[in-house]
Structures are given as structure tokens and as C-alpha cells.
Biotite code that builds the C-alpha atoms (Angstrom):
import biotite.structure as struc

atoms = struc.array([
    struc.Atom([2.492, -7.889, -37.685], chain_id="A", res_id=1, res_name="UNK", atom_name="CA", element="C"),
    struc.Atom([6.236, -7.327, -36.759], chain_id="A", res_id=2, res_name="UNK", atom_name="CA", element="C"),
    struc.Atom([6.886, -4.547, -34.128], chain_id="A", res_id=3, res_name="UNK", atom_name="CA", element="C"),
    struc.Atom([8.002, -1.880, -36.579], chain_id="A", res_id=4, res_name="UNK", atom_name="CA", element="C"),
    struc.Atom([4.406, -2.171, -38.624], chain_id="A", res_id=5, res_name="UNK", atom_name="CA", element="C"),
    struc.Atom([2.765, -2.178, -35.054], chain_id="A", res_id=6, res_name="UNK", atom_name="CA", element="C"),
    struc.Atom([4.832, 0.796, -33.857], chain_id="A", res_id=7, res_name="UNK", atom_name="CA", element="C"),
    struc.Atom([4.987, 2.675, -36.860], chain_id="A", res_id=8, res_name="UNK", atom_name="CA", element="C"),
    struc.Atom([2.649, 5.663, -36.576], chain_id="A", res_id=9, res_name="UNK", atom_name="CA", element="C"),
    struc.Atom([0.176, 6.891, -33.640], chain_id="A", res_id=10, res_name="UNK", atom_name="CA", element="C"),
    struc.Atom([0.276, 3.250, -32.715], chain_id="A", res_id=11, res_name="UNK", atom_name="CA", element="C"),
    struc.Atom([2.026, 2.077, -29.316], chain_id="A", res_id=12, res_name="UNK", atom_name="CA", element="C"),
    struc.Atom([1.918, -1.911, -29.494], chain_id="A", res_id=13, res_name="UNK", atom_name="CA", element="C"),
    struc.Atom([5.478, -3.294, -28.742], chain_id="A", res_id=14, res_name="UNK", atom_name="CA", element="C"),
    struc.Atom([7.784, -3.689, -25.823], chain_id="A", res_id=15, res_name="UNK", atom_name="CA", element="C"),
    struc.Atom([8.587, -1.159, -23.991], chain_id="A", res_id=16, res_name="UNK", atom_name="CA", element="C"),
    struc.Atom([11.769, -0.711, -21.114], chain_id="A", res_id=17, res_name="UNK", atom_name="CA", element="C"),
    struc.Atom([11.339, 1.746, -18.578], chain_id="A", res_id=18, res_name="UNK", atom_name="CA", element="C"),
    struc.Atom([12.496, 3.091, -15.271], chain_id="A", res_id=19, res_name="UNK", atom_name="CA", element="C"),
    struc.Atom([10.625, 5.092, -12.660], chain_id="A", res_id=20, res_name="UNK", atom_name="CA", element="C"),
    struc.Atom([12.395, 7.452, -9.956], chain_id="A", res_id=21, res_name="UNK", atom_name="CA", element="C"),
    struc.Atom([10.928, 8.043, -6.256], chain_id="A", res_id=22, res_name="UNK", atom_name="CA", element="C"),
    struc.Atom([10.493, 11.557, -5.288], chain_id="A", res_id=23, res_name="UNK", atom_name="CA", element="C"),
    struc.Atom([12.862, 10.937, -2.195], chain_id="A", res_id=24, res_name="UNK", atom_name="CA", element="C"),
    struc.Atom([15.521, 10.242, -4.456], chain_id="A", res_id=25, res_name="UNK", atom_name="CA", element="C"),
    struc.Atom([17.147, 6.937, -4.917], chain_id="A", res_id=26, res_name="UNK", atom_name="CA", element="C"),
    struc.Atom([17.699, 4.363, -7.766], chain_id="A", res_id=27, res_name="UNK", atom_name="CA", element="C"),
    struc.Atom([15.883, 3.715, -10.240], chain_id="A", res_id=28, res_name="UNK", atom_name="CA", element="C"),
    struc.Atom([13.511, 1.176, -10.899], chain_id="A", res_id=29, res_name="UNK", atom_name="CA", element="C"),
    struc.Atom([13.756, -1.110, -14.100], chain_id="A", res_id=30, res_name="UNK", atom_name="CA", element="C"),
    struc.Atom([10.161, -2.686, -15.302], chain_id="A", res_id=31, res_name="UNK", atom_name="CA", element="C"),
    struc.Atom([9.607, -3.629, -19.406], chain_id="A", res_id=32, res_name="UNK", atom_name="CA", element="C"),
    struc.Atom([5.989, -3.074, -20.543], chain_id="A", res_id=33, res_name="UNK", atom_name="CA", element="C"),
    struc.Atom([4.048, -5.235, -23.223], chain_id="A", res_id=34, res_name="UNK", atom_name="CA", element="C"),
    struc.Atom([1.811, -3.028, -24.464], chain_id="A", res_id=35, res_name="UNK", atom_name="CA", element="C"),
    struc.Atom([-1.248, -3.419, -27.408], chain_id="A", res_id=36, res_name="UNK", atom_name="CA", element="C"),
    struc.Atom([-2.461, -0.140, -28.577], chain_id="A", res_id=37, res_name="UNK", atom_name="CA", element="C"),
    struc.Atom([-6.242, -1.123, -30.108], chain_id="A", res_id=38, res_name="UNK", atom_name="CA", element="C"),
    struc.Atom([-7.359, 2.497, -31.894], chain_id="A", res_id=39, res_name="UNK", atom_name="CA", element="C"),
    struc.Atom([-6.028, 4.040, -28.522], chain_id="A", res_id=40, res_name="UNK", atom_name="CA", element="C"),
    struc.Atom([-7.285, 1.980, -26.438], chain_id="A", res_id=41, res_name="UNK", atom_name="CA", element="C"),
    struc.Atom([-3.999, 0.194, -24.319], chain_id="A", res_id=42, res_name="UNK", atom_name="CA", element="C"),
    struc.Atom([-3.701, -2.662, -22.312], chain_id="A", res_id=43, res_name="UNK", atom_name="CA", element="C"),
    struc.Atom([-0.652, -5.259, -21.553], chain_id="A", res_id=44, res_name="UNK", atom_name="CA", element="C"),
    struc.Atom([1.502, -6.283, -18.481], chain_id="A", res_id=45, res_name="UNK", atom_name="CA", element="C"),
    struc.Atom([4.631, -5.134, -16.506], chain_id="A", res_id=46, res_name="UNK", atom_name="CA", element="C"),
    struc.Atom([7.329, -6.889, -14.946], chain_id="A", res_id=47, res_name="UNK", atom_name="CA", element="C"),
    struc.Atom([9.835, -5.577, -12.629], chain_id="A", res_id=48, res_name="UNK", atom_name="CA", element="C"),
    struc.Atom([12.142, -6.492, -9.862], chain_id="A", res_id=49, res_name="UNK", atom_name="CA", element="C"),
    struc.Atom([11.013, -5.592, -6.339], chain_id="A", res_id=50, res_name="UNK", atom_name="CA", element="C"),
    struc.Atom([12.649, -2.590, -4.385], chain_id="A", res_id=51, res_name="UNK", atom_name="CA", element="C"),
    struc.Atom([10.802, -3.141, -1.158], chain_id="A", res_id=52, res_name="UNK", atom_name="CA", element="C"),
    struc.Atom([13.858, -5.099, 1.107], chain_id="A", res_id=53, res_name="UNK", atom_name="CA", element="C"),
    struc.Atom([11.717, -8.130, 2.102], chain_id="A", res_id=54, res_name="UNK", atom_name="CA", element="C"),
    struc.Atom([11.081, -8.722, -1.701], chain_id="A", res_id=55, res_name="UNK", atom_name="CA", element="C"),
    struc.Atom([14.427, -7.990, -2.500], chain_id="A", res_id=56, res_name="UNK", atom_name="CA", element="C"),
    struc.Atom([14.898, -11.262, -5.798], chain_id="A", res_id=57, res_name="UNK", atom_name="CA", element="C"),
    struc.Atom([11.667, -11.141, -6.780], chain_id="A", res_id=58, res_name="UNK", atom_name="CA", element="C"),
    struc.Atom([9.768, -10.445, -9.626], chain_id="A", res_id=59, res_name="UNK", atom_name="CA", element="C"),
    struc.Atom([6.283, -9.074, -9.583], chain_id="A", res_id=60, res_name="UNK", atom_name="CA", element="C"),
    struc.Atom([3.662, -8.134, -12.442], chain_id="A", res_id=61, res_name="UNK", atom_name="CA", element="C"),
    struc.Atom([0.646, -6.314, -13.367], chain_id="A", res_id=62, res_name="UNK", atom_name="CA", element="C"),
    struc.Atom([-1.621, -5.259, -15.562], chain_id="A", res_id=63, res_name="UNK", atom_name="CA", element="C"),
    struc.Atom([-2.288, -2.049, -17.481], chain_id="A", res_id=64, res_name="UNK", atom_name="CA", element="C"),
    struc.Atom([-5.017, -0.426, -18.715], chain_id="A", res_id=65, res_name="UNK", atom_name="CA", element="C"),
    struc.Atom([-5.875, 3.099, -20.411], chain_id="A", res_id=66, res_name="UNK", atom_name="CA", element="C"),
    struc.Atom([-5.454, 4.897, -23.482], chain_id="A", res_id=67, res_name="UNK", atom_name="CA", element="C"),
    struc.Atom([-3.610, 7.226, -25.594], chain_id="A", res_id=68, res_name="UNK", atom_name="CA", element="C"),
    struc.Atom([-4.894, 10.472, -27.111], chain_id="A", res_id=69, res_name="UNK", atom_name="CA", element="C"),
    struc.Atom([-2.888, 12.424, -29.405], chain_id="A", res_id=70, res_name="UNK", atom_name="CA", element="C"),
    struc.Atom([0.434, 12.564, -27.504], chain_id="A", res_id=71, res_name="UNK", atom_name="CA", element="C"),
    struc.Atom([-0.651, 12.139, -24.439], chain_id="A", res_id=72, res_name="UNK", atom_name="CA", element="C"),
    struc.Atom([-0.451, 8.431, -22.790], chain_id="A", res_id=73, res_name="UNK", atom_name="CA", element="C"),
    struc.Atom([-2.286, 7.122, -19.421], chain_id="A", res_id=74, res_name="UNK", atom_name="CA", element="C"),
    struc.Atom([-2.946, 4.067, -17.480], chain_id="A", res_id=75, res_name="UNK", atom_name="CA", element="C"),
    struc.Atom([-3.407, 2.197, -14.796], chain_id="A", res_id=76, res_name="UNK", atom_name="CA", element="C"),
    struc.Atom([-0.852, -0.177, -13.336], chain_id="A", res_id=77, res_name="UNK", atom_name="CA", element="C"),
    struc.Atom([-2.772, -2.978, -11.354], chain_id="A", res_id=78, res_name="UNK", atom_name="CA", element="C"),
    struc.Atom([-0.173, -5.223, -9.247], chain_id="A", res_id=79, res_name="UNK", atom_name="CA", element="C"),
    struc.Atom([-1.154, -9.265, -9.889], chain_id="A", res_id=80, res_name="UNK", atom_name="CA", element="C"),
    struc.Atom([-2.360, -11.227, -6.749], chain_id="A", res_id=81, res_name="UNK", atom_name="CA", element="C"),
    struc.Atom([0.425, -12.965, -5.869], chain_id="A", res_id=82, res_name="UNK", atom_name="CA", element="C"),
    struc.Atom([1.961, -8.970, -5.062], chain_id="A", res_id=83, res_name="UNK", atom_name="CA", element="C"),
    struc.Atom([-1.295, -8.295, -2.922], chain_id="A", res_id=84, res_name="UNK", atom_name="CA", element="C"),
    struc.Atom([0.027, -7.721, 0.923], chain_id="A", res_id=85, res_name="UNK", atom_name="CA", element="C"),
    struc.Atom([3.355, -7.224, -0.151], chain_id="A", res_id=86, res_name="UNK", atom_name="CA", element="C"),
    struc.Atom([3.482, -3.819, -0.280], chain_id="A", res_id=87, res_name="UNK", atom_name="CA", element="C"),
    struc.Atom([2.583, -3.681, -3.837], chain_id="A", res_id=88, res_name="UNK", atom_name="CA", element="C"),
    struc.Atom([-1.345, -3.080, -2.684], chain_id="A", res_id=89, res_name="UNK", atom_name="CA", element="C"),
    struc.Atom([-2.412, 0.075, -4.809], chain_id="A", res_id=90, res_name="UNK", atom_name="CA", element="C"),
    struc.Atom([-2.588, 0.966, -8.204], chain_id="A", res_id=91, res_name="UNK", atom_name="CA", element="C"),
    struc.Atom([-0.455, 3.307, -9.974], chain_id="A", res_id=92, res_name="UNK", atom_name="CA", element="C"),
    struc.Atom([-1.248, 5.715, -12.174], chain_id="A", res_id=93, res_name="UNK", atom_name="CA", element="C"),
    struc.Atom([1.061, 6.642, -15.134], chain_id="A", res_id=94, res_name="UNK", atom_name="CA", element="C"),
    struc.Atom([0.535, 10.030, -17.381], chain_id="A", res_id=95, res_name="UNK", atom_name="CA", element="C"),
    struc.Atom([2.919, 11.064, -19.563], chain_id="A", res_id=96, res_name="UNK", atom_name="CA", element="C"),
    struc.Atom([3.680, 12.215, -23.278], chain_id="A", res_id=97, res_name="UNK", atom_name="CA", element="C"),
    struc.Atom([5.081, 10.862, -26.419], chain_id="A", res_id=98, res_name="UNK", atom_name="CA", element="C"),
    struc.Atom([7.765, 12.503, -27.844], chain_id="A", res_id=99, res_name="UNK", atom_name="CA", element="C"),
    struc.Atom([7.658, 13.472, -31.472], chain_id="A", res_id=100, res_name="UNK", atom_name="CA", element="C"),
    struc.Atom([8.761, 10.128, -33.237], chain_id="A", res_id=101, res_name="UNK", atom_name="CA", element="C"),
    struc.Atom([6.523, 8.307, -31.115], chain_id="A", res_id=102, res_name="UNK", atom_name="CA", element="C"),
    struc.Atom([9.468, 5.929, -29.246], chain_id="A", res_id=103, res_name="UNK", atom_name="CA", element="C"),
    struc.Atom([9.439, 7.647, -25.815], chain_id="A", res_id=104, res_name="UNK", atom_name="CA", element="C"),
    struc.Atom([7.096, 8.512, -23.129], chain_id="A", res_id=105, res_name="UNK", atom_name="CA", element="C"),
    struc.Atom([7.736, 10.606, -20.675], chain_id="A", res_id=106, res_name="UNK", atom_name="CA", element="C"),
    struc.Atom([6.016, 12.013, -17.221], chain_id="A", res_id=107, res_name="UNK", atom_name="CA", element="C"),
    struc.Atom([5.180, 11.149, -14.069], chain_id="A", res_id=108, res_name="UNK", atom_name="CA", element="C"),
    struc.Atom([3.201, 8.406, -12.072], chain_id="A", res_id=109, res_name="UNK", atom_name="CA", element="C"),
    struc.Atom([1.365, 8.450, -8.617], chain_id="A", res_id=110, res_name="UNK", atom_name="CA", element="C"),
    struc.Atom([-0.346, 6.538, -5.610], chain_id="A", res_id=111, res_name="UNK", atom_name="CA", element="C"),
    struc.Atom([-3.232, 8.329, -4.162], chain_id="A", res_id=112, res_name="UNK", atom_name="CA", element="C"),
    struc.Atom([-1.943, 10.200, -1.342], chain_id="A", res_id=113, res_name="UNK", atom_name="CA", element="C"),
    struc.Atom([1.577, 9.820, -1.816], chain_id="A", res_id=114, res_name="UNK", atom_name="CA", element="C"),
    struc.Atom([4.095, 12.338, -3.259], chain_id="A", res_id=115, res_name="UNK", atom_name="CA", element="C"),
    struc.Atom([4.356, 11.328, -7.329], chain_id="A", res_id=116, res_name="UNK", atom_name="CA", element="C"),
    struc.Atom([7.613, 10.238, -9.296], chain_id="A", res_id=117, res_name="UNK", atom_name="CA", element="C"),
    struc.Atom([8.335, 10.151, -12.504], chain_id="A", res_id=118, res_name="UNK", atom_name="CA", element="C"),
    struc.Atom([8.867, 7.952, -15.390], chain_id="A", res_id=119, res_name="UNK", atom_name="CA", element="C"),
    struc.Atom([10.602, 7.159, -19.072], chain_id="A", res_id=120, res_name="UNK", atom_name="CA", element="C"),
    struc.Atom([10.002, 4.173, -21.477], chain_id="A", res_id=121, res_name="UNK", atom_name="CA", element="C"),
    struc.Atom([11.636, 3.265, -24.894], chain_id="A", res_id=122, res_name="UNK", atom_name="CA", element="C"),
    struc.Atom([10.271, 1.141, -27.343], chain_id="A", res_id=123, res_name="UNK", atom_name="CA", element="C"),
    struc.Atom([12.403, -1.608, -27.561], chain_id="A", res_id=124, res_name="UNK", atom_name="CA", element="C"),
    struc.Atom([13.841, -1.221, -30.746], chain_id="A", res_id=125, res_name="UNK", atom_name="CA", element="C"),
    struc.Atom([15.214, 2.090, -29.131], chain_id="A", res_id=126, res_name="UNK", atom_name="CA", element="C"),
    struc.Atom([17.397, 0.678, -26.170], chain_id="A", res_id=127, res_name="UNK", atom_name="CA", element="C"),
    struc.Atom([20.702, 2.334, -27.879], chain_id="A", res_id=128, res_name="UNK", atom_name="CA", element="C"),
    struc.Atom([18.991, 5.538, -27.373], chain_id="A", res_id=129, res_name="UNK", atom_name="CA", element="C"),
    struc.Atom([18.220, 4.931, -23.563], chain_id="A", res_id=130, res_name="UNK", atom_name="CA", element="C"),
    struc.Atom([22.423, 4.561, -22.715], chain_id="A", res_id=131, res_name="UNK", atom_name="CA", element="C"),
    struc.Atom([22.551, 8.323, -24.363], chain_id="A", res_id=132, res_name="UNK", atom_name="CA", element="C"),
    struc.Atom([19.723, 9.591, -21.668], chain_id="A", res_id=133, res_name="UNK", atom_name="CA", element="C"),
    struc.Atom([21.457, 8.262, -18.305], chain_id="A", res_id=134, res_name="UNK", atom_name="CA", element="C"),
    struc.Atom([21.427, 11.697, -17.095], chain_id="A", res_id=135, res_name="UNK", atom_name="CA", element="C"),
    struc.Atom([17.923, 10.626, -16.525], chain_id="A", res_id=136, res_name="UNK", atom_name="CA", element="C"),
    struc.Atom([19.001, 7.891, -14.079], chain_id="A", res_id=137, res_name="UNK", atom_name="CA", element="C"),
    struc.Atom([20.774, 10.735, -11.788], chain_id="A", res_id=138, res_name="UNK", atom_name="CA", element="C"),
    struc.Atom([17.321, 12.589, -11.766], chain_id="A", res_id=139, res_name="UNK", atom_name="CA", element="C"),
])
């Protein structure tokens, strides 16, 4: 199934390229999401390069998990082992909303007892679209 018939529809499957914004301001951070979307059930992985400054070059990945209802998207970001102790210790936990043609989500994410941030991904077939929103970026 190519990533348009995947896409097309309620359905999320694809790649996905996102950034997410701290609430104390800064850059933002790049990740790309695989996701599969099973009847609204989602899983995949992330990758993304690290912020914290004794990771500074490295990559590190997770896991997601969760599901989408109508236009409304959640999961769970779960940082792989090899992150563990790094800093990357906790899960994340993304909610958001789809916008109406179903190739952005948008909202915010947040570590238990931290202050939340927020976040934007584009299906990959969208990336053109994501140089028209870098007003985002100065958010």
C-alpha cells in the first residue's frame, strides 16, 4: 500500500516530520515519526537529534503508542534503552488534533510534573507546506 492509499482518509500510517518547542523558549526540536494507524489504533518510532549538551551528535529513538479518535490524536513517546540515564528517562505524552485534510497535527506534549510544550507534524508528502508555517518555529 503506497503512502497516499495509507494516508488517504481517517487513516494516519506514513512518515511524519515534526518539531516540538520548550515552554522556556528556545529552538526547536526536529524528530520524524513512522507511524501505522490500525482502525485507530497507532504505534511506530521516533528519531531525533539530542538537545541535552552532553548528547549534543546523537541520535536517540522511541517508541509510540496510542490512538486516534475522530480528530483528535494521542500517544505515548517511550525513549529506547540505550537513551535510559541520559536524560531522556520519562515518557512523553503527545495530544493534539488533525487539521481538516488530515496532513497536520497539532497541540501540545508533556512530562509529568513539568511545564508542557507544544508540537506540529506533517505527513511527509506535505514538507512544502511546513517552509510556509515557519512562523511556527519563532513560537
Amino acid at each position: 500500500m503506497s503512502e497516499e492509499d495509507a494516508g488517504g482518509g481517517e487513516n494516519l500510517t506514513g512518515v511524519w516530520h515534526g518539531m516540538y518547542t520548550y515552554p522556556y523558549g528556545g529552538e526547536p526540536t526536529a524528530f520524524v515519526a513512522s507511524v501505522l494507524d490500525t482502525a485507530g489504533a497507532l504505534s511506530g518510532t521516533t528519531h531525533e537529534a539530542s538537545t541535552l549538551p552532553w548528547l549534543l551528535g546523537v541520535t536517540v529513538f522511541a517508541t509510540i503508542g496510542g490512538a486516534r479518535e475522530g480528530e483528535n490524536v494521542s500517544f505515548l513517546k517511550t525513549y529506547d534503552d540505550a537513551a535510559q540515564g541520559s536524560g531522556y528517562d520519562r515518557p512523553v505524552r503527545y495530544e493534539g488534533r488533525l487539521n481538516a485534510d488530515r496532513t497536520e497535527i497539532e497541540g501540545r506534549w508533556r512530562i509529568a510534573g513539568e511545564p508542557e510544550g507544544k508540537f506540529l507534524m506533517i505527513r511527509e508528502r506535505q514538507r512544502a507546506k511546513a517552509a510556509a508555517r515557519t512562523a511556527y518555529e519563532k513560537v
